[in-house]
N, C-alpha and C positions, 0 to 999 in steps of 0.2 A: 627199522631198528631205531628211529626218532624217538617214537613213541616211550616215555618213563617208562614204568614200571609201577605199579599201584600199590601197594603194600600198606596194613593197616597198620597203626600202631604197636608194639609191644614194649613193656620194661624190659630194660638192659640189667643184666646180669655181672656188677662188675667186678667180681671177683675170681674167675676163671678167667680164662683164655676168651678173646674175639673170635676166632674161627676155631671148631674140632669138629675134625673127620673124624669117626672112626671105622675101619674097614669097611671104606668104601669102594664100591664095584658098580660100574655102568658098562651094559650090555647095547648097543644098537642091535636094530633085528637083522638077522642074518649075518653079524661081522662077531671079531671075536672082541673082549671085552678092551673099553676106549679108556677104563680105569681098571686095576683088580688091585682089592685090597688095601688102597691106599688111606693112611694115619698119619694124622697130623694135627699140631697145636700152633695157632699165632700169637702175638701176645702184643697187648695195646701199644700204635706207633711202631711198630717195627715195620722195615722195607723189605720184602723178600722179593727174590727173583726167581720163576720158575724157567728151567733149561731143558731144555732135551731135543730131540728130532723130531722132524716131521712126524705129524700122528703119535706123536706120544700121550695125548692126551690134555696139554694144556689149556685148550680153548673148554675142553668138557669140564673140566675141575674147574676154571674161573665160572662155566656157565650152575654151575652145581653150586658153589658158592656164594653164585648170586641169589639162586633159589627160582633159577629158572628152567633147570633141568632137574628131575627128580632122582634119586640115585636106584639102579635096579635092587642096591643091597647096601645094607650100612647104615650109618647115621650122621647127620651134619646137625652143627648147631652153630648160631651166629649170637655170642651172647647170650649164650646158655636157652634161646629156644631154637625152632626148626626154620633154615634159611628163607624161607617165603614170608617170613613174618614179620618183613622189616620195611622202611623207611628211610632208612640210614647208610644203607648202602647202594653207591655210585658203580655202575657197571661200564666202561666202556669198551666199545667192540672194536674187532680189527677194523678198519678203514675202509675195506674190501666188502665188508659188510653192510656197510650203511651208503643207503640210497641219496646221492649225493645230490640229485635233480630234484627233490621234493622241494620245492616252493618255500621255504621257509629261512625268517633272517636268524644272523648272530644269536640275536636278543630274543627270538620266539624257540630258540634252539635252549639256550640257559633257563628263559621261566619254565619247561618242563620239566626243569626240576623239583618245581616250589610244587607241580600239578599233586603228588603225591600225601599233600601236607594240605594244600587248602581245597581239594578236591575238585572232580571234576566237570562239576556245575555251578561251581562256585567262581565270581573274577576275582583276579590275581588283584589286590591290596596295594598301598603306599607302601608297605615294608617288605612285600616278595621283589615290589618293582627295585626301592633297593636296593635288595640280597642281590638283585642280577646285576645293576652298576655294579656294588661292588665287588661283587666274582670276576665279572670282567674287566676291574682293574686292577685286581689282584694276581692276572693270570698276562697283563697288558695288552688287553685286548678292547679298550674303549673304542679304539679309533674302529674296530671292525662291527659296532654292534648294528649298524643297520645296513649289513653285507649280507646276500645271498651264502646260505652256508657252502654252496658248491663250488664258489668262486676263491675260495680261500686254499693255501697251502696246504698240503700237508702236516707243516707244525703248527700253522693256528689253528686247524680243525682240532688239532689232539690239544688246544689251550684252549679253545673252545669247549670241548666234553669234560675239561678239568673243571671249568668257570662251571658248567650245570653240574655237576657233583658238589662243588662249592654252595652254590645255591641253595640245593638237597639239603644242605649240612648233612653233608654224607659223614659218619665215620671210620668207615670201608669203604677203600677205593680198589676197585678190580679192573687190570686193565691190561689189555691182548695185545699183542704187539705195536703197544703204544712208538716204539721206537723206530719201527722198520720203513725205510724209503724214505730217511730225516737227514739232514746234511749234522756236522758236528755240532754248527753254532745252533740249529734248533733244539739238537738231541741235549745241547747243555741249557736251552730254556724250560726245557720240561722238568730235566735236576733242578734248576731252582726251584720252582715251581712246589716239588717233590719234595723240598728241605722246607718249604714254608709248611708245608704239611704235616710234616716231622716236628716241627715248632708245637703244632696244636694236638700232638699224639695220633694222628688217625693214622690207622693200619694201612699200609698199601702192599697189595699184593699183583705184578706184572709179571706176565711172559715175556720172554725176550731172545729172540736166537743169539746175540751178541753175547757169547763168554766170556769176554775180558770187561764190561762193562757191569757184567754180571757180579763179577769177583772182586772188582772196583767198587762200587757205588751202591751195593746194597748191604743189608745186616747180615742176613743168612740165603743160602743158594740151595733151593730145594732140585734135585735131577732127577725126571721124571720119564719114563719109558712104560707107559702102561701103571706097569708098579711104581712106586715110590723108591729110587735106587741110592738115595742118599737126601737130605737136610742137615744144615748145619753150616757151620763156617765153608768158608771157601779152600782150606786148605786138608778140610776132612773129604768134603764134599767134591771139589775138578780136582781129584788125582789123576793121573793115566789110567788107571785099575777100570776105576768108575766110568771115566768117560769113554773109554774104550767097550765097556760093556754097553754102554745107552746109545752110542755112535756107529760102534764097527770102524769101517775102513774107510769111512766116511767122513773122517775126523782126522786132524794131522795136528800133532800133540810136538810141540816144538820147545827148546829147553830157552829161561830167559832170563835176565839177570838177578841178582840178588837168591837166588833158589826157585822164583815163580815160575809159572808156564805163559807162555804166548800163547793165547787158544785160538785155530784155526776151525768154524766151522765150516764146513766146504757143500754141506747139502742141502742147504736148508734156504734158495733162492723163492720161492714162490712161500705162497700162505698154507695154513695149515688147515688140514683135513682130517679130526680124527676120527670119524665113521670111515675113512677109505680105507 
């Protein structure tokens, strides 16, 4: 999961929306569908956060987003063409995902970002070299750049995959449980991170089992259970109604001051699997 992602060129389309689904459906074989029907618009710079349970689907939507999983049905566009046709978007995967023992530093970790842009036979230039100092002091990660990437935290790994999206000049950031097995003061180095980005309009779109985090700290909270069960604000979107539908009895919905909810999820300890 080091390895970029190669993507050619295309002009951006900037007058629509950055991401649109529409009725999208992924079928794995033999399970029943890991998305049905789901529609949706983003729109430049905004933070969303997608919520739900295990196997609801969220890792397949970021992967479909990225344009690395195909949809069995529907249509995606990144900028008004079809998601595989970009350059500009930064994927990072769960944590659990990526092969931690691969031999490679900080710094060989971030130029695969630039690999997309000056190709693959090509060596990386005076200005990618750079793009990656300054991704990695933009994310405060100098002091790690000639560090084995396995030997790092948890939260500089995830400031680490922010700096190669930097790199990228990604404009879509997708990102999987960027948040989970982070202590506080890491989980609020990523928010900074996250508002520097907001600064430069790029889209960021993360999963996150954390509801209260969700409802806090992003634009709009999309709940997601296969179907698409709500988007929108946080007070259309984590009602009881909603969340009791996407959760079941798995969920303990607690009353909390000023009219909010305290959201308790209670099932959602390991990583997620939406083929299972």
């Amino acid at each position: 999961m080091l390895k970029p992602f190669i993507r050619p060129h295309v002009a951006h389309s900037q007058d629509g929306p950055v991401v649109d689904f529409s009725h999208v459906t992924v079928r794995y074989e033999g399970a029943r569908p890991a998305l049905d029907d789901v529609s949706f618009q983003l729109w430049r710079g905004e933070r969303i956060a997608i919520v739900g349970p295990n196997g609801a689907g969220k890792s397949t939507l970021l992967k479909v987003a990225a344009g690395i999983l195909q949809p069995t049905s529907g249509r995606v566009t990144v900028y008004g063409h079809g998601a595989s046709g970009h350059i500009c978007i930064g994927y990072v995967p769960q944590r659990s995902q990526v092969d931690w023992k691969f031999p490679v530093t900080v710094s060989d970790v971030v130029l695969m970002g630039r690999i997309a842009r000056i190709g693959l036979l090509r060596h990386a230039g005076r200005r990618d070299r750079d793009l990656v100092r300054e991704s990695l002091a933009q994310v405060g990660a100098t002091n790690l750049a000639d560090r084995q990437i396995g030997e790092l935290s948890g939260g500089q790994q995830q400031r680490v995959f922010i700096a190669r999206a930097l790199a990228q000049e990604a404009e879509l950031l997708l990102m999987d449980e960027p948040l989970t097995g982070l202590d506080a003061p890491s989980q609020e180095a990523i928010f900074e991170i996250l508002d520097l980005l907001r600064g430069r309009r790029i889209t960021v779109l993360v999963s996150t089992h954390d509801l209260q985090l969700a409802a806090e700290r992003f634009d709009r909270q999309m709940l997601l259970k296969r179907k698409l069960l709500a988007f929108g604000q946080p007070g259309d979107v984590l009602t009881p109604e909603h969340l009791r539908l996407a959760y079941g009895t798995q969920l303990t919905v607690l009353p909390g001051p000023d009219g909010l909810l305290a959201l308790g999820d209670t099932c959602c300890d390991g990583d997620e699997h939406d083929h299972a």
